[in-house]
N, C-alpha and C positions, 0 to 999 in steps of 0.2 A: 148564508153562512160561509164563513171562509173558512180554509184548510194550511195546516202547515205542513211543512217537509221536512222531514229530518233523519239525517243520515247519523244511528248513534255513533259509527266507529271515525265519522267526519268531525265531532264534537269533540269526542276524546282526545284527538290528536291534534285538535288546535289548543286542548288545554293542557295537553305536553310541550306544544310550542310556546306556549306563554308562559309556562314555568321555565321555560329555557332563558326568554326574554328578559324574564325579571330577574334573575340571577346575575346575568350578563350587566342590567343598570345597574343592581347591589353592586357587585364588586366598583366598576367604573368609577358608583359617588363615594367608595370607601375608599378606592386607591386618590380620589381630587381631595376627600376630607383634610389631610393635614395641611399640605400645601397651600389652601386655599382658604382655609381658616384662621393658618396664621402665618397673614402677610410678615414681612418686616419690614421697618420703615426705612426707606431709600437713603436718608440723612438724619442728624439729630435735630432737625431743625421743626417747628411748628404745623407746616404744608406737610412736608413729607410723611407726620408722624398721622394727622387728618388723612393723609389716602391711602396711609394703610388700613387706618382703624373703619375709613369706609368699604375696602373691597374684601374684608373681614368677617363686616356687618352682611356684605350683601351675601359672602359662601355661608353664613349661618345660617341667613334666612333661607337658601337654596337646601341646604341640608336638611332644616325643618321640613320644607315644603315635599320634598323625596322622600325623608321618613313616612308622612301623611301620604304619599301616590304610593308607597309599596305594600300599607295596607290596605289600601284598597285594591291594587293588584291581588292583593293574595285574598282577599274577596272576593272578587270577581273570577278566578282561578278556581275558586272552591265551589262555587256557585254553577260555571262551564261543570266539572267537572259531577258534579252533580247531576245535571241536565241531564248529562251524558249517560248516566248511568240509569236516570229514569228512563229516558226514549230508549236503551237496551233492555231494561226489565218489562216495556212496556211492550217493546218488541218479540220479547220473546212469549209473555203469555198471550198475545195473539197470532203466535204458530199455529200451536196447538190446534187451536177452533178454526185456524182457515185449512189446513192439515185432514181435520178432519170432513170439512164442508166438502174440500177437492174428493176426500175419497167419498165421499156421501153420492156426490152427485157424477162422480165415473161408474156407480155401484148400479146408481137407476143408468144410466147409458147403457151399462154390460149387462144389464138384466135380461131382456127381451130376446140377446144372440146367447147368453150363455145358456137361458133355459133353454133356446131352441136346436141351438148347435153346438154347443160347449164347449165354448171361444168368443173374449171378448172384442167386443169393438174398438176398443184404445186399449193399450197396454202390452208392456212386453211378456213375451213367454217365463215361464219356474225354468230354473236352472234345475236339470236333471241331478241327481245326489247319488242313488243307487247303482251297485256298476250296470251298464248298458242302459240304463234309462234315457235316455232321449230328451231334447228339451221341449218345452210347451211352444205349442204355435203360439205367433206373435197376433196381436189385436186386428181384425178381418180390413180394420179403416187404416189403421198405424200401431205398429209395435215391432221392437226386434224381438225375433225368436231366441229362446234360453237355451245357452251352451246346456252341450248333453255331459252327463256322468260317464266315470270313467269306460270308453267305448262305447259309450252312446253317441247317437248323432243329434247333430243340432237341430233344433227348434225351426221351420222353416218363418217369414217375414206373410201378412197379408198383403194389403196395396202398397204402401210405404214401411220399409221398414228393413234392417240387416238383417241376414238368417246369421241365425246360433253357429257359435261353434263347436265342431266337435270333439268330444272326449278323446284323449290321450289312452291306448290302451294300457290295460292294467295286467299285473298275472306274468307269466310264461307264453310270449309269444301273442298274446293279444291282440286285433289288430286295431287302430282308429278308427274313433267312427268318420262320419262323412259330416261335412258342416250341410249345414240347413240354406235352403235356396232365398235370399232376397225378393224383396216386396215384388208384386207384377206389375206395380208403376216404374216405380223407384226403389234401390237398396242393393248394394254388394252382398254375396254371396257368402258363408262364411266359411272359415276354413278349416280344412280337413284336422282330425287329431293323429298326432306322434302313435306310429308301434307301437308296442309293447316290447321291451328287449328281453332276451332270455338269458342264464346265466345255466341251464344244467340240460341243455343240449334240444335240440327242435329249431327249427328254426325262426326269428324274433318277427313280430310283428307286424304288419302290413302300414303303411299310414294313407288316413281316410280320404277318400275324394274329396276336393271343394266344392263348395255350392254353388250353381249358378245365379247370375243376378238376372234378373226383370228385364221390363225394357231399356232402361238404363242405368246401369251400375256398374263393378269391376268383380270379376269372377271369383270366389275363394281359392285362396292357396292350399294345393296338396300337401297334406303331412309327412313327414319326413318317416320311414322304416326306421324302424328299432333295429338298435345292435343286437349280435348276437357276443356275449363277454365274458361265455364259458371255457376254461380251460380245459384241456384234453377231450374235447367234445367238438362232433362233426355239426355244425349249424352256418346254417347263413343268414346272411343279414336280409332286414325286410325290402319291401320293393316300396317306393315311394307315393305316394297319390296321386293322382292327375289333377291338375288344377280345373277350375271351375270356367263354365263356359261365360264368356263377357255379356252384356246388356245388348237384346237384341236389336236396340236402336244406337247403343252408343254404349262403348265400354270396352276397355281391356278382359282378355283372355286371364286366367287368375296362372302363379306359376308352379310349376309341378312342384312336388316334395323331391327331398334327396333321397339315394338307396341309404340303406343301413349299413353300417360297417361290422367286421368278425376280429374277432383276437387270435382263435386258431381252432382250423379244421372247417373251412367252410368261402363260399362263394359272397364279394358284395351282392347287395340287392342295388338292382336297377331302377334308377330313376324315372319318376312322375312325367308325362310329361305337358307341356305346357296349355294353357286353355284355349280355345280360340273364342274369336271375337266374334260379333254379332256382322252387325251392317258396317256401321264407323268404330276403330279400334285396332289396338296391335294384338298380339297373339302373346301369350305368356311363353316365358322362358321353362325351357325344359330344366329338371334339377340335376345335379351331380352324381354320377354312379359313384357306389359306396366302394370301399379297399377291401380288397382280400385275406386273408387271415395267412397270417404264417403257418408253416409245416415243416417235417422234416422229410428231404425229398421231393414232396407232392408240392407245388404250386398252386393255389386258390385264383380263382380270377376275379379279376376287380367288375364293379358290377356297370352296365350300360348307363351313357346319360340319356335322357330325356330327349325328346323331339320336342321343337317348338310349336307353339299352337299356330294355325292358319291366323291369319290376319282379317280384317275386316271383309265381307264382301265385295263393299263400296270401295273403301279408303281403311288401309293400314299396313302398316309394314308386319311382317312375321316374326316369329318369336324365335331368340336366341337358342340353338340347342346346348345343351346342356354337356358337359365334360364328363369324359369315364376315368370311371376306379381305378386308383393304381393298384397292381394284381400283388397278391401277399410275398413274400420272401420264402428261400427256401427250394423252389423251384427244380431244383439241380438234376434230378431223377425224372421226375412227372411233371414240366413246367406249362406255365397257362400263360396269360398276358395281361396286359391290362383293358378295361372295357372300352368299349368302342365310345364315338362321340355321338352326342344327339343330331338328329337332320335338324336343320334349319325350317324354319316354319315357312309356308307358301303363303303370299301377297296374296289379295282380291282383283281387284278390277286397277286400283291402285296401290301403288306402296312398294316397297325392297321388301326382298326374301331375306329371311332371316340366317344371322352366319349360323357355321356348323358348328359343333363343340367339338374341343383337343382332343384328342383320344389319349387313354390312360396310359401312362408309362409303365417298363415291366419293372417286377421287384425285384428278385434276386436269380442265380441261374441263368439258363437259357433263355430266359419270359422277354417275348416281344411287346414293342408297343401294341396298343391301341388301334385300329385306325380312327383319323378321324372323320367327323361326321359330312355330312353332302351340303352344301349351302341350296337353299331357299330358292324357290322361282319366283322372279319379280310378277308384279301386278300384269295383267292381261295387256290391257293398254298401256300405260304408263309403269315402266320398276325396274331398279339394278337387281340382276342378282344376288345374290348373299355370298358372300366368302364362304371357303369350305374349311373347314377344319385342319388344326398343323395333327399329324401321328405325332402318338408317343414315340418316349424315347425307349431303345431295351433297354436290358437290364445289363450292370456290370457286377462280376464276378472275378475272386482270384482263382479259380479251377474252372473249367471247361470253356465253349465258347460263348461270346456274346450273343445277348438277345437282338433280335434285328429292331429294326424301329419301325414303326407304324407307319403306312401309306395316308398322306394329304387326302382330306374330303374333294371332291369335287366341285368346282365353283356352278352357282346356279344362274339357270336362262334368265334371259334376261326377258319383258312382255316387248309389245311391239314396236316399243321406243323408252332403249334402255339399255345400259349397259350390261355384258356379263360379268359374274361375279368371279375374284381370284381363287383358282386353286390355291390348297390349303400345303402348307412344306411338310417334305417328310420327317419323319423322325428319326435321330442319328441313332447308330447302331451304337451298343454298350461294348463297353471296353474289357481286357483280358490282359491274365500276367502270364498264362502258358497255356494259352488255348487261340482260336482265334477268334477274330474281331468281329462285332454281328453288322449285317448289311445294312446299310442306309436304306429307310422306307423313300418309294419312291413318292413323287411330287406330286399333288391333284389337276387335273385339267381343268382349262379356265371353261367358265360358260359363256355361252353362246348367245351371241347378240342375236336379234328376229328380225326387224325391218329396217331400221333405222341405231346402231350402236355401236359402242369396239366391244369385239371381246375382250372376255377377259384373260388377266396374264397366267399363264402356269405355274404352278407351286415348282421350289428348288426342291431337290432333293435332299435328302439326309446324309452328313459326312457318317463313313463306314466306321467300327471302332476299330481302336488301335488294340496294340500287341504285342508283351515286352518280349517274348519269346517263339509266339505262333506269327498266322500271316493274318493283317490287315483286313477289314471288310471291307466289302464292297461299298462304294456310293451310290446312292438310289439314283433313278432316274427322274431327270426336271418334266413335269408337266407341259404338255401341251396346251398352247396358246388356245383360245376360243375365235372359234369364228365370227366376223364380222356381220353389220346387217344387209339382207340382201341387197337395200336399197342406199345404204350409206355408213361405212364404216369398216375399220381398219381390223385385221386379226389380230387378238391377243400375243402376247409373247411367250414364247416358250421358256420354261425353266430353266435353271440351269444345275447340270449335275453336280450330285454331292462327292466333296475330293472320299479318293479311298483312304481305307484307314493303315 
């Protein structure tokens, strides 16, 4: 017995192209009809008046013969299109029955594990519906696990499979859940849910941890803290997840959530921070400290960023730290600053340390930066270190004095053959109209080579702020250069100072 093939939505659209086709020769033999049907003859003479009444004859007989090919074009159009429309109807009432055959025979599969352990062997987890319900484990062989209900956590993965993610908290302050860990063959982790933000005072949300993956996959992303977005209410913002650990054979670190931000009366939440990785893999990036809420007087500080996750044991660079909050406005009486920057994630055996995060600039008032975060130690054997973070900058203000700026992360070691990593510059001091200038953060020190590297160079420092009416700040001091490696390599450079303001 033979078999045919046929693609309905392939049929249909050659019998849109052939209606095209035949339109295209209609018009063509309509626009040659006059012309060519009626010659005139070249002279009045006998010959001339024979060739036209022959090339006449012969556009007649051509126009007949066209008349005749267009309908059977438009037969053979009708006829496609038909086809086309049986192999769709034909195709669609045998869904149905193979639709149902698939689920007949996954039903006897799942039978023997669900009665025994109530979890099937192929299939994905239920999506959790109810708040906190949890999603369903994924299939023991293959299936992703079912995102969870609002605050629930995800569904985890069997052998192969993604875990669920989870629920977004719900409510006043709620917080995420945690996403569901990836298959233990194979499958990413999933990702953490969003806070819960608040609007009439407590403070918002937590967001959930990521899930880990298996032996090899990519870690879930922590969820990001809820705001807190009450007015005249003391709240702070949520603190962000931690990303999910990478695939124990292979896999990226998952990256942290960000903190939550406030509108007024309350502190960012501090960021998530980044996942680390198994054996082979980088380390996830720390997330962003959340801003501070404005006040009157009091200053809010902006929330931490994240550290980066470690990098693979074997082979991986470390994970990005993550930037702080700038800290709320306001500050002028009780000031705060901005949040610090995340560290930089630490290398394995190979790989660069991960750089530091900026640290948060101040808001308003006296609020200094940030400092920012430390860079990363390179891999044991082989790794640069990580850059360290630049400080925020203060704050400016037209009354009192400037905020100072935040001191540069530190640059990180380098492993045994490897450069160290640049300090991080400071942050300039905030400016003033009759108060004086806030100091330049000073510079980061470079890190230090081990065997074989140069150190690294010194962060500059921060220019001081000015001052239309008080005295200038100060310029921070430049970082010190890193040391070179014992066995071969040159010191780092020292920074250079920030002009006063």
């Amino acid at each position: 017995m033979s078999y045919v093939v046929a693609v309905p939505e392939v049929v249909a659209s050659a019998a849109t192209d052939l209606v095209g086709i035949g339109s295209t020769l209609h018009a063509a033999n309509e626009a040659a009809a006059v012309p060519t049907t009626g010659v005139l003859a070249a002279g009045a003479d006998e010959v001339s008046a024979a060739v036209a009444a022959l090339f006449s004859a012969h556009a007649e007989a051509y126009q007949a013969l066209s008349t005749r090919m267009a309908g059977f074009h438009a037969q053979f159009v009708q006829a496609l299109t038909g086809a086309g429309g049986a192999y769709a109807a034909a195709e669609a009432a045998n869904a149905s029955p193979l639709a149902a055959v698939q689920q007949d025979v996954l039903g006897a599969i799942n039978a023997p594990s669900l009665a025994l352990l109530g979890r099937p062997l192929i299939g994905d987890g239920a999506n959790g519906t109810a708040p906190g319900q949890a999603g369903g484990a994924g299939g023991l062989l293959y299936g992703n696990g079912g995102a969870g209900g609002p605050g629930g956590a995800g569904g985890d993965a069997g052998l192969i499979g993604n875990g669920g993610a989870g629920g977004s908290g719900v409510g006043s302050g709620l917080a995420g859940g945690a996403g569901g860990a990836g298959g233990l063959l194979y499958g990413n982790g999933g990702a953490g849910g969003a806070g819960g933000n608040t609007t009439v005072g407590g403070d918002a949300g937590l967001g959930g941890a990521g899930g880990a993956a298996g032996l090899f996959g990519v870690g879930g992303a922590g969820g990001a803290g809820g705001n807190a977005t009450g007015i005249n209410v003391v709240s702070a913002g949520g603190d962000g997840g931690v990303g999910g650990r990478g695939g124990w054979l292979s896999g990226a670190g998952g990256i942290g959530g960000d903190g939550g931000s406030t509108l007024s009366g309350g502190d960012g939440g501090d960021a998530g921070g980044g996942g680390a990785a198994g054996l082979v893999g980088a380390g996830g990036a720390g997330g962003a400290g959340g801003a501070g809420a404005a006040g009157f007087g009091t200053g809010f500080f902006g929330g931490d960023g994240g550290a980066g996750g470690r990098g693979g044991l074997l082979w991986g660079d470390g994970g990005a730290g993550g930037a702080g909050g700038v800290s709320g406005i306001g500050g002028q009486v009780s000031p705060a600053s901005g949040g610090l920057g995340g560290a930089g994630g630490a290398a394995g055996l190979i790989g660069a340390g991960g750089a530091g995060g900026a640290g948060g600039a101040g808001g308003t008032g006296d609020e200094a930066g940030g400092a920012g975060g430390a860079g990363g130690t390179g891999g044991l054997v082989y790794g640069d270190g990580g850059a360290g973070g630049a400080g925020g900058n203060g704050a400016d203000s037209f009354d009192g004095d400037g905020g100072a700026g935040g001191a540069g992360g530190a640059g990180g070691a380098a492993g045994l053959f490897g450069a160290g990593g640049a300090g991080g510059a400071g942050g300039n001091g905030g400016d003033r109209f009759d108060g004086d200038g806030g100091a330049g953060g000073a510079g980061g020190a470079g890190g230090d080579a081990n065997l074989i590297g140069e150190g690294g160079n010194g962060g500059d420092g921060g220019a001081g702020g000015t001052s239309a009416f008080g005295t200038g700040g100060t310029g921070g001091d430049g970082g010190a250069g890193g040391g070179g490696g014992s066995l071969l390599g040159n010191t780092g450079a020292d920074g250079a100072d920030g002009p006063n303001g």
